[in-house]
C-alpha positions in Angstrom: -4.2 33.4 38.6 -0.6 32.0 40.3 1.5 33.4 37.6 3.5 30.3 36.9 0.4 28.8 36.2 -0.3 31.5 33.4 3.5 30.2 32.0 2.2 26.0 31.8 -1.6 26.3 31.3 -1.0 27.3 27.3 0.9 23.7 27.0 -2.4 22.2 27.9 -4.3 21.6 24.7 -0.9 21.1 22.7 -0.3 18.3 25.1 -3.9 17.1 24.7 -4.0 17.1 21.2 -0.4 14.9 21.1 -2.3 12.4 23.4 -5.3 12.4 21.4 -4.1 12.3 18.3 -1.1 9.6 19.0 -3.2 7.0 21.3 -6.5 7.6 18.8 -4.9 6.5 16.1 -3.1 3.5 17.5 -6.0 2.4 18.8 -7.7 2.3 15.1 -4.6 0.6 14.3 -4.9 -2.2 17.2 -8.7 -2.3 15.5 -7.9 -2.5 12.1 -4.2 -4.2 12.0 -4.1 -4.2 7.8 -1.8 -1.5 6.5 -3.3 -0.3 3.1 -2.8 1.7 -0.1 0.1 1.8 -2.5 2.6 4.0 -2.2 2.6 2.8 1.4 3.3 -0.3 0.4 5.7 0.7 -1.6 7.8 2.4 1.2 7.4 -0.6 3.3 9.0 -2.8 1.1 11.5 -0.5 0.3 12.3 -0.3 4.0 16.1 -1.1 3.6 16.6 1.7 1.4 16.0 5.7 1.7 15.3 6.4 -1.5 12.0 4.9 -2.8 10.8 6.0 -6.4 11.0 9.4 -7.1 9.7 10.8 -3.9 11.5 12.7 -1.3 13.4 10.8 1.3 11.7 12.6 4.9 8.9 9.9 5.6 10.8 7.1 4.0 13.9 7.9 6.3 12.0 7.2 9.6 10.7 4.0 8.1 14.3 3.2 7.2 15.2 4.3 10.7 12.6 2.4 12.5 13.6 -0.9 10.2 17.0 -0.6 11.3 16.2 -0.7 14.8 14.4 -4.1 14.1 11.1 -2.5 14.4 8.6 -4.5 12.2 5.5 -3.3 10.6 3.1 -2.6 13.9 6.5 0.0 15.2 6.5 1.8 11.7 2.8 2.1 11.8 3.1 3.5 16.0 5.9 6.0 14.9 3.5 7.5 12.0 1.0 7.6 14.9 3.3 9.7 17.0 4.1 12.1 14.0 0.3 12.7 13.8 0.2 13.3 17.6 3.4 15.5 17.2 1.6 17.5 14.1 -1.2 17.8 16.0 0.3 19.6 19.3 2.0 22.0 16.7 -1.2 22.8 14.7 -2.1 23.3 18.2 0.4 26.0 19.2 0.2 27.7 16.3 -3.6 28.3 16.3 -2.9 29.5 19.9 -0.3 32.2 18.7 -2.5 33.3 15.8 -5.6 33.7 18.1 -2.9 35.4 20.9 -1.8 38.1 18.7 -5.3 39.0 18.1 -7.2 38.4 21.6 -4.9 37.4 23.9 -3.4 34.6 25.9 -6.1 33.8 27.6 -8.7 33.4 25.1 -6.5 32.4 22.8 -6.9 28.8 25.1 -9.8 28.3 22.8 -8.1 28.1 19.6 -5.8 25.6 21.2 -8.8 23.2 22.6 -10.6 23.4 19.1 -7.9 22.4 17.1 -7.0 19.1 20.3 -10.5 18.6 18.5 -9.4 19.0 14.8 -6.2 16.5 15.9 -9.6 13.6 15.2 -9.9 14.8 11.7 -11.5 11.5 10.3 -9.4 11.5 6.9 -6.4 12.3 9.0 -7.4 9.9 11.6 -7.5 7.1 9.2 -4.3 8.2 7.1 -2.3 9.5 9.5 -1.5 5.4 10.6 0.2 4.4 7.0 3.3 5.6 5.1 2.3 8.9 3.7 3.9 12.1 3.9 1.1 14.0 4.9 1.3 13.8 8.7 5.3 14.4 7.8 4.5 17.5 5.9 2.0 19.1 8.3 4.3 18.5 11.7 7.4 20.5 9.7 4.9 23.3 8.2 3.2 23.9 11.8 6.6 23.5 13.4 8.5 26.0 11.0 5.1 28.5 11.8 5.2 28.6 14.4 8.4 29.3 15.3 8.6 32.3 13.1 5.2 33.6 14.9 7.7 33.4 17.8 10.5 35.6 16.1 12.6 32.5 16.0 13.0 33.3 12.2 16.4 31.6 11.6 15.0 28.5 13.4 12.0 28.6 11.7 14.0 29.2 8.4 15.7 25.8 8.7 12.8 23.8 9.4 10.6 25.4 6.7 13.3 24.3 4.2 12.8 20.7 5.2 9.4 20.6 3.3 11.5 20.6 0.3 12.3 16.9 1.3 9.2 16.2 2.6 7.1 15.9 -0.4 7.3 18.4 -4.3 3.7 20.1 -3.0 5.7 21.5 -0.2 7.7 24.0 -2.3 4.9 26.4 -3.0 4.7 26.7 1.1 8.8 27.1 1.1 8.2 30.0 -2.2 5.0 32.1 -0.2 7.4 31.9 3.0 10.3 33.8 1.2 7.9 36.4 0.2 6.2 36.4 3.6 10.0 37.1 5.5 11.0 39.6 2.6 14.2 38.8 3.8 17.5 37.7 1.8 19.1 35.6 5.1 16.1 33.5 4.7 16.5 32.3 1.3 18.3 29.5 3.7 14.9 28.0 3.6 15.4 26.5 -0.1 18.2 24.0 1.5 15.7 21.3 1.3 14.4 22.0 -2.2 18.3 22.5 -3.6 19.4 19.2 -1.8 16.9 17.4 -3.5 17.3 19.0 -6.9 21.2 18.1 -7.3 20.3 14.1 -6.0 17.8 14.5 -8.9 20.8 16.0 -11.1 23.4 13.7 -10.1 20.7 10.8 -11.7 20.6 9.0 -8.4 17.5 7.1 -8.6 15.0 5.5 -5.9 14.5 1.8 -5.2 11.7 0.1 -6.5 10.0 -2.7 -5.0 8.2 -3.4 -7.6 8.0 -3.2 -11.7 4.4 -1.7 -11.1 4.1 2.3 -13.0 3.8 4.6 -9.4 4.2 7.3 -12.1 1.0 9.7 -11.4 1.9 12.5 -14.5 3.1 9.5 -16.9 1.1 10.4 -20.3 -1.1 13.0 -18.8 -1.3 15.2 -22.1 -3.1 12.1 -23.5 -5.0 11.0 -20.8 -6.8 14.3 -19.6 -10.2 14.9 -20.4 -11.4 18.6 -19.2 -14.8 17.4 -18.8 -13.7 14.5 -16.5 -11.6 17.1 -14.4 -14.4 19.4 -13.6 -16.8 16.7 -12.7 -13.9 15.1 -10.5 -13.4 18.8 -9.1 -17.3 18.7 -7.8 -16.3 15.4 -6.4 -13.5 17.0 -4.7 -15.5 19.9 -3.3 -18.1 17.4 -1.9 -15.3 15.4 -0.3 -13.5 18.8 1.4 -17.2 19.4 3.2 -17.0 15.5 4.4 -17.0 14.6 8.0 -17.1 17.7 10.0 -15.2 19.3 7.1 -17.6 22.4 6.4 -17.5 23.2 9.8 -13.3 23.6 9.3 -13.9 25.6 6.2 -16.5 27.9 7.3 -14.4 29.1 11.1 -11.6 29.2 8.6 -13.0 32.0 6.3 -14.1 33.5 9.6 -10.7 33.7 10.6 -9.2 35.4 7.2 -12.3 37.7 7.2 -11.0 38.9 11.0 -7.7 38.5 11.2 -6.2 39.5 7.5 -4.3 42.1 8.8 -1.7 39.5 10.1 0.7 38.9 8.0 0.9 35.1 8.9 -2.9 34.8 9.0 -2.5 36.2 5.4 0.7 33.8 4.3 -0.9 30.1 6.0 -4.2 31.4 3.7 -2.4 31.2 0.9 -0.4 28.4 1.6 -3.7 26.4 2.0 -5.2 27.7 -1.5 -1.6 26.6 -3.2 -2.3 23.0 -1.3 -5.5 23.2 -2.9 -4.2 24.4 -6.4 -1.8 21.3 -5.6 -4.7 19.1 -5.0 -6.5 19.7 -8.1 -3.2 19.1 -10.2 -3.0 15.8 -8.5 -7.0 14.9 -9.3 -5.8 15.3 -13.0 -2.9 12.9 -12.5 -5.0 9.9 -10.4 -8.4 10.7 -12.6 -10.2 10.2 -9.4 -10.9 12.1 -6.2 -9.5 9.8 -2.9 -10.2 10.6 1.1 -6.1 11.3 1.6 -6.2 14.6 -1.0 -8.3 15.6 1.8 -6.4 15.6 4.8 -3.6 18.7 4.4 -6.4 21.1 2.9 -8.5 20.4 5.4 -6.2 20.2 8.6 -4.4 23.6 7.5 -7.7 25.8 7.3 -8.7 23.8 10.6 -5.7 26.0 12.2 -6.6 29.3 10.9 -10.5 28.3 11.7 -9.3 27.6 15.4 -7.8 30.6 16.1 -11.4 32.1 15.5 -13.3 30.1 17.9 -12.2 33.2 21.0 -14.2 35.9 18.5 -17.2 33.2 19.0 -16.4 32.9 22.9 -16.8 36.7 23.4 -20.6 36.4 22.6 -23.0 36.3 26.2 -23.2 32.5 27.4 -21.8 31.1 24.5 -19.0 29.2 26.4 -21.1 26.3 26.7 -22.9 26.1 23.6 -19.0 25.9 22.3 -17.7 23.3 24.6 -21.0 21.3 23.2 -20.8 21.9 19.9 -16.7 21.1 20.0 -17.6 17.3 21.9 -20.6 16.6 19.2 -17.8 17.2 16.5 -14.9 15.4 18.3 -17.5 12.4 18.8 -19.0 12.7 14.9 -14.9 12.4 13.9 -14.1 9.6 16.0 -16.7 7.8 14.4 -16.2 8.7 10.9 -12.1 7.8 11.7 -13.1 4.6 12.8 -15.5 3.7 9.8 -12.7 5.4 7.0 -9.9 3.3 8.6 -12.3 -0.5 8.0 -13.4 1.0 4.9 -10.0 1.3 3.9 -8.7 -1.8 5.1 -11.3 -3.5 3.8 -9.9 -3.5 0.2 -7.0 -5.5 1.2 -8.8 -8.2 3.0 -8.0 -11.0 0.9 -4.2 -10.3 0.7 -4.8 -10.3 4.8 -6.2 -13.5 4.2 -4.0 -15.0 2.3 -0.7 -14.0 4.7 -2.2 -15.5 7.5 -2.9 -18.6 5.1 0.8 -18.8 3.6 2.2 -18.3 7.0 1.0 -22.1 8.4 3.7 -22.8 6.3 7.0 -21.4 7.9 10.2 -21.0 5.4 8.0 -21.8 2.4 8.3 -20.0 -0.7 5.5 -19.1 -2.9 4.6 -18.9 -6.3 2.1 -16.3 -6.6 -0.9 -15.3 -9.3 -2.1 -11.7 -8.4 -5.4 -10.2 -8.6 -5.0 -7.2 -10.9 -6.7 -3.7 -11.6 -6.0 -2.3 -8.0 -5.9 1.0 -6.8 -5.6 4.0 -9.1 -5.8 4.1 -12.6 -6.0 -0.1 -12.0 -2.4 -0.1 -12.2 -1.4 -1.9 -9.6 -1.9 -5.8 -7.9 -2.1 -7.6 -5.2 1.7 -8.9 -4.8 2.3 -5.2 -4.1 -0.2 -5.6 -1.2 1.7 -9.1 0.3 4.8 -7.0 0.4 3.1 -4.1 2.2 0.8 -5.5 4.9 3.7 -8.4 6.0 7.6 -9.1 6.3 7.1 -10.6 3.0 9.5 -10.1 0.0 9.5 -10.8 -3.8 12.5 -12.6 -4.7 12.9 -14.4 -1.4 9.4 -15.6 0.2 7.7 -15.4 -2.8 7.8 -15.3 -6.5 5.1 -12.7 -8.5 3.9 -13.9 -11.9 2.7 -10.8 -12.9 6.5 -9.2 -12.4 8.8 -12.4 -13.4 10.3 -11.3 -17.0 12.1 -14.8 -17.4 11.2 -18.3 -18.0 8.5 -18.4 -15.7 9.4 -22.2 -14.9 12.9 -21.0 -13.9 12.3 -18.1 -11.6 9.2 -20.6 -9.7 11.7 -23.9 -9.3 12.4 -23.7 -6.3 8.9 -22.8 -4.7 7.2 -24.7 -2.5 2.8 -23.8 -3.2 0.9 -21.7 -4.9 -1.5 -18.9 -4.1 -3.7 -17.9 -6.7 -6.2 -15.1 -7.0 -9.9 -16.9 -8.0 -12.0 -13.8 -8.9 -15.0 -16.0 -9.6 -15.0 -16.9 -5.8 -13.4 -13.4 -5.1 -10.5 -15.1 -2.4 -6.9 -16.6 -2.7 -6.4 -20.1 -3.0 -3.6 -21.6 -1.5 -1.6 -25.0 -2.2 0.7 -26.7 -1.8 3.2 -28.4 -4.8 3.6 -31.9 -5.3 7.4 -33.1 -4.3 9.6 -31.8 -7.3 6.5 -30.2 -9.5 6.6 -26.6 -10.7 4.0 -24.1 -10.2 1.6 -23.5 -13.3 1.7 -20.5 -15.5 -2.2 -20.2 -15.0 -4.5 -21.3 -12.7 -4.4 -24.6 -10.8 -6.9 -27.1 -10.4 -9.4 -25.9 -7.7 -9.9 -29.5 -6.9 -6.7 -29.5 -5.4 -6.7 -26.2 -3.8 -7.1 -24.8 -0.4 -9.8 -22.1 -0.3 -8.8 -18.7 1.7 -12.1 -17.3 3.7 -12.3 -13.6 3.2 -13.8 -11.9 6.1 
């Protein structure tokens, strides 16, 4: 082999896995336009601001960044693609350097081609396209990685510390990498965490686009039930096997059982059994088991269980029966990506409908009657979804019954219709007021509404 070419080939599968993983996912996105779930639609409402609830500001600052460049919903939702892609071609590079150390350049090819494969996770598929830190957190942890697998440790140092702004379950990973560099110069790597901490101390709070609770540990003493928990932990142990999942799991205890004498074998282990300890803590909070708790636990052991796919290529002829069994998994994810992303925006389908219905109406403002009981814990409604699937706002396009606190008749003056959820009929109906009448506190007269079809 040409030596230069031994210098580029290794790029290969990291640049593979940024293509797959970016263009995958905007093409689910092109399929299924409909943003969806709450907290996204929190941070997309919030877009003018880079402080959103309680939550630390990493994602929400590229959303604010991609607002201010006049980029509308469909640009957010292609620069959280490209973050996947990104976290991809890093999970990439590191599985590569933990297989190297162990087996070589060379072979260590195949733990870069199986994780390009692991980049079409179906969970992270589907939620790596909406405003979630998860894509965020896993493109700094890989990053950070695998730049200390490098020996770029003050580097590495830096952009470890960033998890502390990426999201709280990222300070266990910041904590297990102290103790892995056993090193005072790194304790640089709290930066993020500290920066955070004296916002929080200085009582600067994050915008709130809506009066809806987003708190997940609010009354948690009161609300847990142990019995509950456990049977929600079996759920959560079925849902970490789903869709190619066991597969992930089972090459990743492989790879501890081979390679725990590296230390950073050793410390991305434990970093995935703290996201997992993390995990369970947030199945207490939410009282219910969702397909986005699965993505980081999943996608980290899917690195370690890559860089043990070159132990399985040294067996006689096994190279095909791996390159077959690594395109029947990369075919069974992009299946299972495509049916979790229309299973997820599915749920928002009437809110869908119901933009494109209050939209034949340009400059119109809107008095609006929610359906209620959404998402977890049926705390939240559907004005929260208009605001997150459109250019919508409350207090400008449209008024939200469900969140006006004065004289209802005041606050819906000036409105021009009415859109109001029928849950007998399960769609919004839309009309339009009467020259100088006020919206209703209840529901209109379905005589004199416009019905909504909901795909």
């Amino acid at each position: 082999m040409n030596p230069a070419e031994a210098v580029r080939t290794p790029w290969l599968p990291a640049v593979t896995a940024l293509g797959l993983g970016f263009i995958w996912r905007l093409l689910l996105v092109l399929q299924s336009p409909v943003a969806f779930s709450f907290d996204g639609f929190q941070r997309w409402a919030g877009r003018d601001h880079v402080l959103i609830q309680d939550w630390p500001p990493v994602t929400q600052i590229v959303l604010w960044l991609t607002a201010q460049a006049g980029g509308e919903l469909l640009a957010a939702r292609v620069v959280m693609c490209l973050i996947s892609g990104l976290a991809a071609a890093a999970g990439t590079l590191l599985a590569q350097r933990l297989a190297a150390a162990a087996y070589g350049e060379r072979p260590a090819l195949w733990a870069g081609w199986t994780f390009a494969v692991a980049s079409a996770y179906a969970h992270w598929a589907a939620w790596g396209t909406v405003f979630y830190q998860e894509s965020t957190f896993l493109l700094v942890l890989f990053s950070g990685l695998w730049l200390a697998a490098r020996g770029n440790l003050r580097t590495a140092d830096l952009v470890i510390g960033l998890l502390g702004l990426v999201r709280y379950e990222g300070w266990p990973c910041v904590l297990l990498y102290l103790a892995w560099r056993r090193d005072r110069r790194a304790l640089v790597a709290l930066w993020g965490a500290l920066v955070w901490a004296a916002i929080r101390g200085f009582g600067v709070e994050g915008y709130a686009a809506s009066p809806v609770n987003f708190a997940d540990w609010e009354g948690l003493v009161e609300r847990f039930a142990l019995a509950a928990w456990l049977a929600d932990l079996l759920e959560l142990v079925r849902r970490l096997g789903e869709v190619g999942g066991w597969v992930w799991w089972g090459l990743g205890a492989v790879a501890v059982s081979l390679h725990w004498r590296s230390s950073l074998v050793k410390l991305l282990a434990l970093q995935t059994l703290a996201q997992l300890g993390a995990t369970m803590a947030w199945v207490a909070g939410l009282e219910v088991v969702t397909s986005r708790m699965m993505v980081i636990p999943v996608v980290m052991v899917a690195v370690l269980g890559a860089s043990a796919v070159p132990a399985l290529a040294r067996w006689p002829r096994s190279g095909w029966s791996l390159v077959v069994a690594l395109a029947v998994l990369l075919g069974f994810q992009l299946v299972e990506g495509r049916d979790r992303m229309r299973a997820e925006t599915r749920h928002f389908a009437p809110e869908a409908a119901a933009v494109v219905e209050m939209g034949r109406c340009p400059g119109c403002r809107w008095w609006v009657l929610p359906r209620r009981g959404l998402g977890t814990r049926a705390r939240h409604d559907g004005c929260e979804v208009l605001q997150g699937i459109s250019s919508l706002r409350h207090g400008q396009d449209f008024f939200c019954s469900s969140w006006v606190t004065d004289d209802w008749a005041e606050a819906g003056a000036g409105t021009d219709g009415t859109v109001r959820w029928d849950a007998a009929a399960k769609l919004y109906r839309v009309e339009r007021h009467l020259p100088g009448a006020s919206p209703a506190p209840a529901a209109s007269s379905p005589a004199a509404s416009l019905p909504v079809a909901v795909p």
